[in-house]
Structures are given as structure tokens and as C-alpha cells.
C-alpha positions in Angstrom: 97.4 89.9 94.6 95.9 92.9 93.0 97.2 93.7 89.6 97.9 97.5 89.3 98.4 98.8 86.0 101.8 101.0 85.9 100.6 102.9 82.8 97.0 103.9 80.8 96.1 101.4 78.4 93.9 102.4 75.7 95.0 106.4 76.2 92.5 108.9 75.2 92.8 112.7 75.1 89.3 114.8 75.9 89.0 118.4 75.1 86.9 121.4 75.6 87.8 124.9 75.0 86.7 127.8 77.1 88.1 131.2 78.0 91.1 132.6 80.1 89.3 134.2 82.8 87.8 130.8 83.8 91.1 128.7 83.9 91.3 128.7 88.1 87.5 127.2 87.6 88.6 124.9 85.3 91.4 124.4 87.5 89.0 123.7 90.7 86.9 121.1 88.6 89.2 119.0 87.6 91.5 118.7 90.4 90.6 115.4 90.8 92.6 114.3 88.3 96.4 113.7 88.1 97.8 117.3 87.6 100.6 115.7 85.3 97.9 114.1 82.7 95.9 117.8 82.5 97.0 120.5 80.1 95.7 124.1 79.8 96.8 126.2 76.6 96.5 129.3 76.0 97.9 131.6 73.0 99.3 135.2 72.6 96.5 137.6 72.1 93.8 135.4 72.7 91.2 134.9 75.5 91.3 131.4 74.2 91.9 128.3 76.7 92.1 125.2 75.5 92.0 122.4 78.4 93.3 118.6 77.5 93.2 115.6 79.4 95.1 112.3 79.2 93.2 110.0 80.3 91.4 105.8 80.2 88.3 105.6 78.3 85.4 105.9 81.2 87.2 108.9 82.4 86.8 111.0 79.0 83.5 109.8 78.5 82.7 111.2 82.1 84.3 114.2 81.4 82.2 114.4 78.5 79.1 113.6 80.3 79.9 116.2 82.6 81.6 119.1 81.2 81.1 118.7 77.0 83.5 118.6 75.0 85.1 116.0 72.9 87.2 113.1 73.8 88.9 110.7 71.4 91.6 107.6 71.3 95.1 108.5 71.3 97.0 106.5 68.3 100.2 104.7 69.6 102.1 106.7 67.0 100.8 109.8 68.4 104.1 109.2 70.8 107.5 108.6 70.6 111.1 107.1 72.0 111.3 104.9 75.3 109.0 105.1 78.3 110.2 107.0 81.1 111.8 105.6 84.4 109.6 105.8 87.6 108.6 109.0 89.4 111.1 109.0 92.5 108.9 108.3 95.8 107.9 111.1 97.3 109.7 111.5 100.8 107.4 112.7 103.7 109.7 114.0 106.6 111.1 110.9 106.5 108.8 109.1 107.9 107.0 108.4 104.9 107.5 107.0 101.2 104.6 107.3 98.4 105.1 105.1 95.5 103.2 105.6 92.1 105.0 102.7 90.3 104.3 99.0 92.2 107.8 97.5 91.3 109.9 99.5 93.2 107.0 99.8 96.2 107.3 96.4 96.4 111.0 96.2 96.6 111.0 98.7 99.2 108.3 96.8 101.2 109.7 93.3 100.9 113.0 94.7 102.6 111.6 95.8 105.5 113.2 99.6 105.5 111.9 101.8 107.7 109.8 104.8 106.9 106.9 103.1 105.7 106.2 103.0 102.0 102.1 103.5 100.5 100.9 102.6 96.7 99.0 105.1 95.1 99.6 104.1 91.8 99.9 106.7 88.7 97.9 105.0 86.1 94.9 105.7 88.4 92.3 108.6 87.4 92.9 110.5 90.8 96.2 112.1 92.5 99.2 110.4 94.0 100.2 112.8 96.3 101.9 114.9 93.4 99.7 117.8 93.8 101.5 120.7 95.7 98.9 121.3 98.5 98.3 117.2 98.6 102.2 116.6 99.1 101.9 119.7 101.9 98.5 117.7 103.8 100.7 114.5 103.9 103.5 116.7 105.6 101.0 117.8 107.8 99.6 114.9 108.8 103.2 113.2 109.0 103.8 116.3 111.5 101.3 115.8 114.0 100.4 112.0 113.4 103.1 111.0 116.2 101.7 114.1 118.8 97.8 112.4 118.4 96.5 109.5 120.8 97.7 106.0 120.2 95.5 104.6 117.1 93.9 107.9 116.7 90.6 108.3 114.6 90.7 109.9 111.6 87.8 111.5 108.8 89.0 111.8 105.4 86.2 114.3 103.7 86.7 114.4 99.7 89.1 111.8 100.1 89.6 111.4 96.2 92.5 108.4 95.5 92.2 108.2 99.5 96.1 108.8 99.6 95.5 110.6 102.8 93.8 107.8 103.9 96.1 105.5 103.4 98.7 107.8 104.7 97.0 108.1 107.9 97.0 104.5 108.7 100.3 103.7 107.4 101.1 107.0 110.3 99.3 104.8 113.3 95.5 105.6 112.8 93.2 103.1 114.6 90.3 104.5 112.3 90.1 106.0 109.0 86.6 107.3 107.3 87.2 107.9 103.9 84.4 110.1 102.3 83.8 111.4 98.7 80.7 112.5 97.0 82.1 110.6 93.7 81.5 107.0 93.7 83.9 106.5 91.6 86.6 108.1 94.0 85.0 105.5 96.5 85.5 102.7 94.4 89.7 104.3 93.8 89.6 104.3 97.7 89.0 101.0 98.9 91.2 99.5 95.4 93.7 101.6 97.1 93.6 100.6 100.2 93.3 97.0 99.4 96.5 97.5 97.7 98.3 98.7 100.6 97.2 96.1 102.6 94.8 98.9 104.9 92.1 97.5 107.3 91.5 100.5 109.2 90.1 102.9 106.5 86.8 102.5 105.3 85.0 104.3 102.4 81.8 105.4 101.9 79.9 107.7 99.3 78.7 110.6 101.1 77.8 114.5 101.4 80.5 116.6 103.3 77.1 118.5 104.7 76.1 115.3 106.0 79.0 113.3 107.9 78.5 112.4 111.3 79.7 115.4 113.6 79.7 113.7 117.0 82.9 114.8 117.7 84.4 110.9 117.8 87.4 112.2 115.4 90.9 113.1 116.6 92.1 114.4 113.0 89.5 115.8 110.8 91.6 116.2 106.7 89.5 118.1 104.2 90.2 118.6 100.4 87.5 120.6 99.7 86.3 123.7 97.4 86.5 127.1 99.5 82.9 127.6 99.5 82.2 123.7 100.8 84.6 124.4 103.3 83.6 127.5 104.9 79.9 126.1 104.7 81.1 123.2 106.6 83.2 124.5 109.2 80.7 124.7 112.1 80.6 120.3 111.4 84.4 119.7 110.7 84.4 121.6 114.6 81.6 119.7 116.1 83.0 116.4 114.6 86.6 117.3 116.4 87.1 116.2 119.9 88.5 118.1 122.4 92.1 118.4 121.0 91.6 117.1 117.3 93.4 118.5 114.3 92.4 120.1 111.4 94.0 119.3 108.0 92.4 121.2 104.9 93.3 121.8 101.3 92.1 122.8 97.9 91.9 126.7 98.4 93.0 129.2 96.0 95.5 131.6 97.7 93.2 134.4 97.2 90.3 132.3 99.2 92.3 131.9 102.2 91.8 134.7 104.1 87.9 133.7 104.3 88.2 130.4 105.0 90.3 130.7 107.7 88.1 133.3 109.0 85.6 130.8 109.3 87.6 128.2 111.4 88.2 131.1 113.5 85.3 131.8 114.1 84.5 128.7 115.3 86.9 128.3 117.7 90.1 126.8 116.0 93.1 128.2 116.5 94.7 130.2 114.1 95.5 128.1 111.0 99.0 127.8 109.4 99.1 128.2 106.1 101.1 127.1 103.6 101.3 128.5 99.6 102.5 126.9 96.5 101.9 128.5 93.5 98.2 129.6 93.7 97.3 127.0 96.0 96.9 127.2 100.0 97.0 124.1 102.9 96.3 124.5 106.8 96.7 123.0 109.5 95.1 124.5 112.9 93.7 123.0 116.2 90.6 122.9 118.6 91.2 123.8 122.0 94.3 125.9 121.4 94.4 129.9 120.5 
């Protein structure tokens, strides 16, 4: 069985500061990471932002590597008092339960109680589902996962921890392709889905310009930057078949307008979007107006 660690061991904290106007950039960059270990800080009359993240070792040196800044041990003392009780799994229109602590995943799966429970555990470097517009793709997909063709094929495109992955075979997929430019979110991917016991998803390091568009995918999800979306809407619609569904997140409210646009424009039926806080997710459909 595969050990999941329930906290961070050997905590470090990595810091950079930077200015106000780029905190939605900043935002953008790191959204990789779990939104509860990232902290932006900013002070009254001051441009000044000051970005931390909570984090294991090879993730602040990466951040280092990649953005600068400075990232250091945290010392034990640094905290205080008793741990805190497990997150509460996050219910999907009750038909689906996402743990991020193993004990009581376990629990829930060794009684046999129906919806179906997934592990993404929270001491991983990437999401677990806690992200607004993630928890609003995994109502989508929980949505239309019962209206798609028995063992349906699915394409995962910056899949990240793969929770939507995981999610979509745990919801009756036949198929999953996991893809992620970040071998490191490849590697977080198949642990994953190892964990949850998934034989159906499969993960690969790969361009989103570059995934095979041969339209063999009933379910096309897509957690993408608004400009990588809109450049890769004419091969998220090729890669569609006739009916397929289109899942897509990581827009900024204020990019939604053009990235539905270019859906549109391709053919896809007007998109339904959902907001929370600055964030946007859509849902929309081939073969329907």
C-alpha cells in the first residue's frame, strides 16, 4: 500500500516580493499549488506585495529556480498548539466525496457507502479540489458524467494533482488522458491515481498545442491560462466527437468574455459560466447551439 503523508514534513516557507498590480499574475503562476499553503500580503499605502509559500523542500527550491526569491526551513517552534482535525470531504452533488486526509478515505471506502470517495491527499504540492473553479469543474463533470456514453473517454489537459482525472474515472470513464507540461505534475498524477486504485487514466508529459485532436474524446476538461486556451480552442474542438463536452477552468473573470468568444467561434455552444471570486469555469457542448 502506498504511504501518503497527511502533513509536510520538513516545512519550508519561500518568498519573493513584487508589486500590487501584478498580484492576479502572481496569482496565475502559482496556481498550481494548494491555495491554502500560498499567502499574498500587502500593506496600507504601499504598492508592496509580498507572496509566501508553505511548502516541502524540492518545491521551494523550484520556486526558486523558477521565480527568485528566497526560500528557507520553517523551525518547529515557528508554530504552535494542536494540529488541526481533517478538512471535511468535499461533497460533489452527491455523487462524489474527495478526501485530502487517507484515514478517514479509507474508512469511508472500506464501508462500502455509496457516492464514491477519491484521495487527493493535502500534503501534496498540487490542489485537492479546494480551489473554487476546481470544486466548480468536478460539479461539472459530476453533472454530465451520467448523460455521456457508457465508459466514456476523457482528456485531462493541465491535469495538475490529476484530481479531475481521478474524478472522471471514479464517475464511469472507460479512458482518461492525463496531460501536464510539468513533469512533476505527471509524476503527482499517476501517485495519485495509484492511490485511488485508477487503471483507466494515464499520464503523460505533454504540450496542450500538441495533444492528439482526432476527435476520439467524449469529454475534453481544460485547466488552462486564458491565452493557452483561446490558442487551443480550434484542437480542444477537433479532439471532441460529435457530442463531446467541454470542461474549462483557470480564467480570470475579466478573461471570459474572450475565451468564450473563441469556443464560439468554433462551433461550441454557448458556454455556461460560473464565477467565484475573480475566477470563471465553463461548461459548453459541440453539436448543440
Amino acid at each position: 500500500m502506498l504511504k501518503v503523508p497527511r502533513v509536510i514534513k520538513n516545512l519550508h516557507r519561500w518568498t519573493r516580493l513584487s508589486s500590487q498590480k501584478w498580484e492576479d499574475a502572481w496569482t496565475e503562476r502559482l496556481r498550481f499549488l494548494d491555495p491554502e499553503r500560498v499567502v499574498m500580503l500587502t500593506w496600507p499605502n504601499s504598492r508592496a506585495l509580498k507572496i509566501e509559500v508553505y511548502c516541502d523542500e524540492p518545491t521551494a527550491k523550484r520556486l526558486v529556480k523558477s521565480f527568485g526569491g528566497r526560500a528557507a526551513k520553517v523551525a518547529p517552534e515557528a508554530f504552535s498548539g494542536t494540529p488541526s482535525a481533517p478538512r471535511a470531504p468535499l461533497a460533489i452533488r452527491g455523487k462524489l466525496k474527495v478526501y485530502s486526509d487517507e484515514v478517514s478515505w479509507r474508512e469511508w471506502k472500506d464501508s462500502g457507502r455509496k457516492p464514491p470517495g477519491i484521495l487527493i491527499p493535502a500534503g501534496m504540492a498540487f490542489g485537492t479540489g479546494e480551489h473554487a473553479t476546481t470544486a466548480t469543474c468536478l460539479r461539472f463533470l459530476a453533472d454530465v458524467a451520467e448523460e455521456l456514453p457508457e465508459d466514456f473517454t476523457a482528456l485531462d489537459l493541465g491535469a495538475g494533482s490529476g484530481i479531475l482525472a481521478v474524478a472522471a474515472e471514479a464517475l464511469g470513464a472507460g479512458a482518461v488522458s492525463a496531460i501536464d507540461y510539468d513533469p512533476a505534475a505527471v509524476r503527482i498524477t499517476r501517485q495519485n491515481a495509484k492511490v485511488n486504485g485508477c487503471r483507466r487514466v494515464k499520464s503523460a508529459q505533454g504540450d496542450a498545442l500538441e495533444f492528439d485532436e482526432r476527435g476520439q474524446y467524449d469529454l475534453v476538461m481544460a485547466n488552462l491560462f486564458s491565452e493557452v486556451l483561446i490558442s487551443v480552442a480550434p484542437r480542444i474542438v477537433r479532439a471532441l466527437k460529435r457530442k463531446g463536452v467541454l470542461i474549462f477552468s483557470g480564467v480570470l473573470r475579466k478573461q471570459a468574455e474572450e475565451v468564450v468568444a473563441a469556443f464560439e467561434a468554433k462551433g461550441l455552444s454557448k458556454p455556461r459560466i460560473v464565477t467565484r471570486g475573480k475566477w470563471c469555469a465553463g461548461i459548453c457542448f459541440k453539436g448543440q447551439k
